[in-house]
N, C-alpha and C positions, 0 to 999 in steps of 0.2 A: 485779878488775873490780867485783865487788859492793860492796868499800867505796868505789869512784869511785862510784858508782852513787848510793850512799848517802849520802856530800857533796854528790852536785848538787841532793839533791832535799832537802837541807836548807838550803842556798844558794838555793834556790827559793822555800821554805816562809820564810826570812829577808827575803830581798827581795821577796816581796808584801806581807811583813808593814808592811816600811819604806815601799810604795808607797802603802799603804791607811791610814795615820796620817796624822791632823789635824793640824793645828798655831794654835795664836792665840799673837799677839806686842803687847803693853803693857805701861801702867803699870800696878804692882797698886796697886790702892784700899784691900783691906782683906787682912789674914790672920791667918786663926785656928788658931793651932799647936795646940789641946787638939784638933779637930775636925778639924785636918790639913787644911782648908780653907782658901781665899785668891780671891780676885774681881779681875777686869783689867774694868773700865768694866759690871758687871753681869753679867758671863760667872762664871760661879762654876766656881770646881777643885778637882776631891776630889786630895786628895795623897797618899793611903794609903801608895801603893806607888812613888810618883816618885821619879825619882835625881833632885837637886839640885846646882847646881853652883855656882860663880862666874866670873865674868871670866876669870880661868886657869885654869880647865877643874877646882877643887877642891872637893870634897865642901863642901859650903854645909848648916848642918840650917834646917828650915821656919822656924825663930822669929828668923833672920836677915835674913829678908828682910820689907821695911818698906814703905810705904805710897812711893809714889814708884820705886821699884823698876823698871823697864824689865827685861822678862823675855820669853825665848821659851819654848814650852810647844809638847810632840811626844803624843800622846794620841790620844785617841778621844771624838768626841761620843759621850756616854747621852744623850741628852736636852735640850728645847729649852734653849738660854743652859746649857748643862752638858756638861763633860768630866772623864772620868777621865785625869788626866797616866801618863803613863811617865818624862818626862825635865825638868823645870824649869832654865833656863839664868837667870843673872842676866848681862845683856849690857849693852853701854857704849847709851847713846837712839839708835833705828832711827826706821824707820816703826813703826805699827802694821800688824798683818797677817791673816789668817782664811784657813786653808787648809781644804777640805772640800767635799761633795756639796753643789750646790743641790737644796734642797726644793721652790721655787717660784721663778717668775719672771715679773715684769709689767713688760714695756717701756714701757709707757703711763704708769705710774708713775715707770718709769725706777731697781727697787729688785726686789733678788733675796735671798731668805731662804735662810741656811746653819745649818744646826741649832738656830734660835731667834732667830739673830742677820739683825738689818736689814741689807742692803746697799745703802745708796743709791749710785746711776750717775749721775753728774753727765754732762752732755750731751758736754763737752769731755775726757773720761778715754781712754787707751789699753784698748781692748778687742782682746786678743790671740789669736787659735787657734793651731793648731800651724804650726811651720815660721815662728813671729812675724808672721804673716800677721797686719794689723788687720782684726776681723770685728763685724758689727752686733748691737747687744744683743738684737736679734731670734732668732740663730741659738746665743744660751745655752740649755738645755734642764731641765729637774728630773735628778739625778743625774750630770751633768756636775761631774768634780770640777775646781776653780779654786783659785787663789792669789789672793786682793783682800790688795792694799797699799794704805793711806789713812791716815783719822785717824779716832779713836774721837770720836765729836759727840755722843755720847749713852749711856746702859745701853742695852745688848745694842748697838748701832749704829754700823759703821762705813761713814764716807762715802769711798769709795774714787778713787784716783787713777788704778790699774793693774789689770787685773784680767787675769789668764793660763788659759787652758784647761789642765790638767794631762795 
């Protein structure tokens, strides 16, 4: 009974883990294998400790991957336009994407900040809550975490298409 015990509550302590990770998905602009660093439209990625992959799912090292790159990335914001990766995917061209807590949010603007990074809400986008319900940008809140799918239009800025309550 104690070792079930003790699977669940490691299976617990795993899947918050996977619940509470970020994720940004572009093209990389620049990458700096001496520094382990690499940037998707001004977003900067410390790479210390990332697994790297490619396309079929193979060990990829940092100095492989080139300017133009279409990559997902699983991490944690440190800081504003700043993540530490865990997982770097190099994937066939998606959208772009910015998973994570808002810090702020101005309807009137029509633009909500996720750790450094712009969100512009274009008027005509899917704003989703749970149960796919569509809900008004009025009832996004600061630490509501979200999925925004769109397009990078700028450093740190993505202008978003979809944007999902998590």
């Amino acid at each position: 009974m104690k070792k079930v015990c003790m699977v669940v509550v490691f299976m617990a302590f795993v899947f918050t883990g996977l619940c509470l990770a970020d994720e940004i998905a572009g093209k990389v602009s620049s990458v700096d294998s001496a520094k382990k660093m690499l940037q998707i439209s001004g977003v900067r990625i410390q790479a210390t400790d990332a697994w790297i992959e490619n396309e079929q799912d193979y060990p990829l090292a940092l100095n492989k991957l080139v300017p133009g790159d279409y990559i997902e990335i699983d991490g944690k914001f440190i800081g504003s336009s700043k993540m530490q990766a865990t997982k770097i995917e190099r994937t066939l061209l998606q959208c772009a994407a910015v998973k994570g807590r808002i810090a702020s949010v101005n309807p009137q603007k029509r633009e909500m900040i996720i750790s450094g990074i712009k969100i512009k809400v274009p008027v005509n986008i899917w704003l989703e809550g749970p149960n796919r319900v569509k809900i008004p940008l009025e009832l996004f809140a600061p630490g509501y975490s979200v999925n925004c799918k769109g397009n990078w239009t700028a450093n740190s800025e993505l202008t978003a298409f979809k944007i999902t309550v998590e």
